[in-house]
NUTITOR-675887 format. One record per residue (C-alpha): residue in three letters; residue number from 1; y, x, z. Coordinates in steps of 0.5 Angstrom, whole numbers, plus 500, padded with zeros to 3 digits. Example, Ala and Ser with C-alpha at 12.3 -4.5 7.8 and 13.67 -1.06 7.14 Angstrom:
<rs>
R   resn   resi   north   east    up
R    ALA      1     491    525   516
R    SER      2     498    527   514
</rs>
This chain:
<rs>
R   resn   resi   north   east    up
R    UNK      1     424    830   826
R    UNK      2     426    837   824
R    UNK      3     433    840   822
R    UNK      4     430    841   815
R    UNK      5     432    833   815
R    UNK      6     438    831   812
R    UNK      7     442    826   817
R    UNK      8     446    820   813
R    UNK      9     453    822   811
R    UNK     10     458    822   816
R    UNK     11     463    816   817
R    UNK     12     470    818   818
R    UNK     13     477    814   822
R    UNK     14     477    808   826
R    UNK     15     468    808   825
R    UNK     16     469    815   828
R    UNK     17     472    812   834
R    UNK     18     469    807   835
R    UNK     19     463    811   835
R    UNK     20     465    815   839
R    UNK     21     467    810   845
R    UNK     22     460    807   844
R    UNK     23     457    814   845
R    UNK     24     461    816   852
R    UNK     25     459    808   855
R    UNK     26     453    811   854
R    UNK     27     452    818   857
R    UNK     28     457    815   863
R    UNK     29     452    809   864
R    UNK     30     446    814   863
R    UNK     31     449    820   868
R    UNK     32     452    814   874
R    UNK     33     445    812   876
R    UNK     34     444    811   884
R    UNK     35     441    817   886
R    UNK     36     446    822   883
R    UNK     37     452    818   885
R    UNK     38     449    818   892
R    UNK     39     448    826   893
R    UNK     40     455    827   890
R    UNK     41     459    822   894
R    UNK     42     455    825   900
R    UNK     43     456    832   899
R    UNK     44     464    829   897
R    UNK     45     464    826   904
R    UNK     46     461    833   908
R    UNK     47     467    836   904
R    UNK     48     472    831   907
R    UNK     49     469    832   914
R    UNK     50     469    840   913
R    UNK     51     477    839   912
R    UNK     52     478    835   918
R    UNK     53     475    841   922
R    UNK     54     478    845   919
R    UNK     55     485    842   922
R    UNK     56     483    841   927
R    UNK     57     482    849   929
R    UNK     58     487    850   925
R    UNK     59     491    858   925
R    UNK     60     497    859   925
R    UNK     61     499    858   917
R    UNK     62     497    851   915
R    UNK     63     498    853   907
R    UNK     64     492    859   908
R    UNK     65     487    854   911
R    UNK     66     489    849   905
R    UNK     67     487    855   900
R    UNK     68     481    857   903
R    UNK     69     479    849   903
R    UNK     70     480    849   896
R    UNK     71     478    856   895
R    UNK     72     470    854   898
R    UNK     73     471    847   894
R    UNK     74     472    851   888
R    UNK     75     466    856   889
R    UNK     76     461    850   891
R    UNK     77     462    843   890
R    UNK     78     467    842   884
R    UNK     79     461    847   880
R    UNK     80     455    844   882
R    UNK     81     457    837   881
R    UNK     82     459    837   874
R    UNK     83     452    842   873
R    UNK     84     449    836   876
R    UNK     85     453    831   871
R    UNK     86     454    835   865
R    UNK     87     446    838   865
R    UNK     88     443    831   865
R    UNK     89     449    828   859
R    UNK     90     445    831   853
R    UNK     91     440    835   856
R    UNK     92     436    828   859
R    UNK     93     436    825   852
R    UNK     94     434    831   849
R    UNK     95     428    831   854
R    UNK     96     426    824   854
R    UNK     97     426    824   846
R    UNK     98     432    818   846
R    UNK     99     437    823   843
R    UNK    100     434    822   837
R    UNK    101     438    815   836
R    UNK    102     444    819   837
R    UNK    103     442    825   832
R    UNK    104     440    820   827
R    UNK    105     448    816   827
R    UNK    106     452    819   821
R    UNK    107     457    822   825
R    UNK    108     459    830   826
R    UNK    109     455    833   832
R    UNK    110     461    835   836
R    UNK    111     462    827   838
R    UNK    112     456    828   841
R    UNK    113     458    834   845
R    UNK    114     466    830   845
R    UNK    115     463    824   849
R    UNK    116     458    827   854
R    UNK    117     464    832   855
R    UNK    118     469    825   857
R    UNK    119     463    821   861
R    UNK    120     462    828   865
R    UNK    121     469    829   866
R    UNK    122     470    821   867
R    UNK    123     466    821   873
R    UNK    124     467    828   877
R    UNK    125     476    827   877
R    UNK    126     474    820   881
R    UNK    127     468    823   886
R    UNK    128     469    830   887
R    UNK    129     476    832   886
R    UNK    130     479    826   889
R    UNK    131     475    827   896
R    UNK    132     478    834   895
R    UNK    133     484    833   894
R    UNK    134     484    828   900
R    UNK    135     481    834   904
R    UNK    136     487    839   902
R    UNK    137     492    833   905
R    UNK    138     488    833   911
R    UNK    139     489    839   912
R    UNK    140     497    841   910
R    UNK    141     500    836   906
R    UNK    142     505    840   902
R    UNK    143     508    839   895
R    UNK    144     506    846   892
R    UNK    145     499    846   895
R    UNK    146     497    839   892
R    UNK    147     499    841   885
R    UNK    148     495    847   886
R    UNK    149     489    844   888
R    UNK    150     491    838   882
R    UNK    151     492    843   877
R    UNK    152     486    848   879
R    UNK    153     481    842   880
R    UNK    154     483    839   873
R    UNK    155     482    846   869
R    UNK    156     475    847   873
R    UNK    157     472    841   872
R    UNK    158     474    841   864
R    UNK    159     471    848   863
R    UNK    160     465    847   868
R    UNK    161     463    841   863
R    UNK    162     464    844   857
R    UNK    163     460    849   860
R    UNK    164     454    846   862
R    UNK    165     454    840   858
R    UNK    166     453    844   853
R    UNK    167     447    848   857
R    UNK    168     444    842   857
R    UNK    169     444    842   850
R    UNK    170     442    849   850
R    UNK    171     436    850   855
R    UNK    172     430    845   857
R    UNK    173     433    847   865
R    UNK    174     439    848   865
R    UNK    175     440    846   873
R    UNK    176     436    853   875
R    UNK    177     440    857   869
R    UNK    178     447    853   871
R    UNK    179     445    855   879
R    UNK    180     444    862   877
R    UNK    181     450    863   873
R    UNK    182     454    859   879
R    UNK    183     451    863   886
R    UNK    184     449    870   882
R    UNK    185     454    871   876
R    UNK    186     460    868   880
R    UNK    187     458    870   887
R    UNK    188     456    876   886
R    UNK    189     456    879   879
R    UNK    190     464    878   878
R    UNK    191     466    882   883
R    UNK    192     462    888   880
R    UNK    193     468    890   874
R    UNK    194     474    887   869
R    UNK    195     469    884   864
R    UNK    196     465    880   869
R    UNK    197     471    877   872
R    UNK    198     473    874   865
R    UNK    199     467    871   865
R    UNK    200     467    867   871
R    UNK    201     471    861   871
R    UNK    202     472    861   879
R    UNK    203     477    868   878
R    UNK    204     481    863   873
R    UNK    205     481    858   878
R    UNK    206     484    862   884
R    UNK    207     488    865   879
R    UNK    208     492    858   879
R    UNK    209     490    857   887
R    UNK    210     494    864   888
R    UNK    211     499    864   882
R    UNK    212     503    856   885
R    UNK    213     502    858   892
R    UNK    214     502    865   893
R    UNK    215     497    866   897
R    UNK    216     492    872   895
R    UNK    217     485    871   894
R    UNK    218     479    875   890
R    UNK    219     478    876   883
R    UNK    220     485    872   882
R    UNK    221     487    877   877
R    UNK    222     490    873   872
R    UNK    223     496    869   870
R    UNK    224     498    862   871
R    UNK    225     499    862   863
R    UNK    226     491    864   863
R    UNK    227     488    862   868
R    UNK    228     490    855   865
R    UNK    229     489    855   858
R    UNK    230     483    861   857
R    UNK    231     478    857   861
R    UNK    232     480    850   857
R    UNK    233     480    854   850
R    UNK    234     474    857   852
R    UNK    235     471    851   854
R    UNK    236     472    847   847
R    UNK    237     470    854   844
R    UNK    238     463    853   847
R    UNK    239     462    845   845
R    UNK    240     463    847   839
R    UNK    241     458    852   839
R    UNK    242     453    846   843
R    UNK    243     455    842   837
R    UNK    244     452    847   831
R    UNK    245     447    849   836
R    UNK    246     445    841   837
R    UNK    247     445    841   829
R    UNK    248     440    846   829
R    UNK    249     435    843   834
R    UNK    250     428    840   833
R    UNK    251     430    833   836
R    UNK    252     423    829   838
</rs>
């Protein structure tokens, strides 16, 4: 089938939501195999232990130690987990040919995108950043550095969703791109100038780390205002974009 196919017209209202929730079943039920649930639940728990350790050589300024715990959590896990979740959403589908029985219903192509965005979202709140959470309580169980971590693991797991569900739309790969965007882009290439920066969702992150509790950090160069609302905006920006890029593909 090619784009020149011209899918039924679209239902609207409640048979929009139901088709929606049916969808998002679908894709959290397709994302949550053993295995990937295994691997994310290890590495949340290699997290949690680095936590304890953490507290246990702990310097004189618990709120510092706290920061860079989430800091390293930010960098690593949050965005490797929900590349692992986001990337398989669609891009599975789109790989195995069963994406066809979703193209095929009469729905705009931005619930597709919508509900992969939730079933990945879905999964990652519960398995990585609650271990993170727990983590940052371990290590200093403050008022202001829990909002932050709260705060800044919501906004990044949001807009690293968006991300990398929509690569999954958009490369046949997307792990090797979403992991050179992850360990080259954000690790290295953003500190080279402003305009790489703005294109990292980790400088938006620490942004809201050192804006809540005060502690400075790298390429935290924004406000508390956009290191919130840019990455959120941004991210719906960029599901729209998977969406008319999914209405243009060749689906088999």
């Amino acid at each position: 089938m090619t784009t020149t196919t011209q899918p039924p017209s679209p239902v609207r209202g409640s048979a929009l939501d139901r088709t929606l929730r049916a969808e998002y079943r679908l894709i959290l039920r397709s994302i949550c195999t053993p295995g990937r649930l295994a691997a994310l639940i290890i590495l949340s728990a290699i997290s949690l232990l680095t936590a304890f350790a953490t507290k246990a050589g702990s310097s004189l300024d618990p709120l510092q130690d706290g920061v860079g715990y989430v800091n390293a959590n930010v960098a690593t896990l949050i965005p490797v987990a929900v590349l692992v979740l986001g990337a398989a959403s669609l891009g599975d589908m789109l790989e195995d040919g069963s994406m066809v029985y979703l193209w095929l219903r009469p729905v705009p192509h931005w619930v597709h995108l919508l509900a992969a965005w939730m079933a990945t979202v879905t999964v990652a709140v519960p398995v990585v950043l609650v271990p993170v959470i727990a983590g940052t309580l371990v290590i200093h169980p403050d008022s202001t550095l829990l909002l932050s971590v709260v705060v800044a693991g919501l906004v990044a797991i949001g807009a690293y969703s968006a991300l990398f569900v929509t690569g999954g739309v958009r490369f046949k790969r997307a792990l090797p791109w979403g992991l050179v965007y992850i360990l080259i882009w954000e690790g290295f290439v953003a500190s080279a100038g402003q305009t790489a920066t703005k294109l990292a969702v980790r400088s938006y992150v620490r942004s809201i780390l050192e804006q809540i509790t005060g502690v400075e950090l790298k390429l935290a160069n924004f406000s508390l205002a956009s290191g919130i609302l840019v990455p959120l905006l941004v991210g719906a920006l960029i599901l729209a974009y998977g969406a008319r890029r999914l209405s243009r593909s060749d689906i088999a």
